[in-house]
C-alpha positions as CSV (number, residue, x, y, z in Angstrom):
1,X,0.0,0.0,0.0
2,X,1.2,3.4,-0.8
3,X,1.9,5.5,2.1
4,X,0.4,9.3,1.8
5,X,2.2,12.1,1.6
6,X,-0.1,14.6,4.1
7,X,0.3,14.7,7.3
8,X,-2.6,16.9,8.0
9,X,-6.3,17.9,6.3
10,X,-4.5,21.7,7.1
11,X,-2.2,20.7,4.3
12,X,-4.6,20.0,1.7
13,X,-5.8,22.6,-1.3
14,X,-9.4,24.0,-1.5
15,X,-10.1,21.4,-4.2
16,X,-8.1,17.8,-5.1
17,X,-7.8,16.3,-8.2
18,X,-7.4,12.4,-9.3
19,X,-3.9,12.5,-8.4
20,X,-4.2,14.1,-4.7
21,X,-6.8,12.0,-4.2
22,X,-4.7,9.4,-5.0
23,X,-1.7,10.7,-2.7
24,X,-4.2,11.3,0.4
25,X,-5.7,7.7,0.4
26,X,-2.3,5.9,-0.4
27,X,-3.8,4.3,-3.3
28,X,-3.2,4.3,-6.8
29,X,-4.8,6.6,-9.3
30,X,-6.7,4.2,-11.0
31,X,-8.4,3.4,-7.9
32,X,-8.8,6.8,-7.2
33,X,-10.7,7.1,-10.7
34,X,-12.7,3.8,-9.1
35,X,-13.6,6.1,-5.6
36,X,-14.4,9.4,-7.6
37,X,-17.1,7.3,-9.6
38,X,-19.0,5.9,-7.0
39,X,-22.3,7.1,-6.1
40,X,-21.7,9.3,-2.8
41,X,-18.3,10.4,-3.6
42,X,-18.4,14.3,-3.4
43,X,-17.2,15.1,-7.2
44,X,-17.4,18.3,-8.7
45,X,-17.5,18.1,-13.1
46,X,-15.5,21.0,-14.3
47,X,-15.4,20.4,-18.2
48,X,-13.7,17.0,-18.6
49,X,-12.2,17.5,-15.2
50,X,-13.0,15.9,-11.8
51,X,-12.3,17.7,-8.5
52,X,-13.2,17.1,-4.7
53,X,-13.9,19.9,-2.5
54,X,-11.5,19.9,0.7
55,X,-14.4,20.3,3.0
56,X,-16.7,17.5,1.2
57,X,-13.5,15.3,1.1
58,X,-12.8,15.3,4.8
59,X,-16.5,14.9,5.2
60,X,-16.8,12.1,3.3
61,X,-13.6,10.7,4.8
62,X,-14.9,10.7,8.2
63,X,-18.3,9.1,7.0
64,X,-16.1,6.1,5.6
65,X,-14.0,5.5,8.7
66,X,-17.4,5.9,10.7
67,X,-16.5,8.9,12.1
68,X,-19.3,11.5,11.6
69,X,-22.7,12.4,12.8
């Protein structure tokens, strides 16, 4: 498993992309491309691009690890 490269949610930008998704999760991109398309996953479509909000990110990491309310 890839180890990521943050150390904190502080260090993040506003908005991620496939690769910084990829880097925060320790996983490769291709499974980040796999995460981004599943129903829940808090995408924004910009053109051809796909980008995470920061804010929706962490929110949706803490719902995965069971974390939020």
């Amino acid at each position: 498993m890839k180890q990521s490269t943050y150390q904190s949610y502080d260090d993040l930008p506003l908005f991620l992309n496939v690769n910084l998704v990829a880097q925060v999760l320790g996983v490769s991109i291709s499974t980040a491309y796999e995460v981004m398309h599943e129903p829940g996953f808090p995408v924004l479509r910009v053109g051809s691009r796909m980008v995470v909000p920061k804010e929706k990110f962490i929110q949706w990491a803490e719902e995965q690890a069971g974390g939020a309310k």
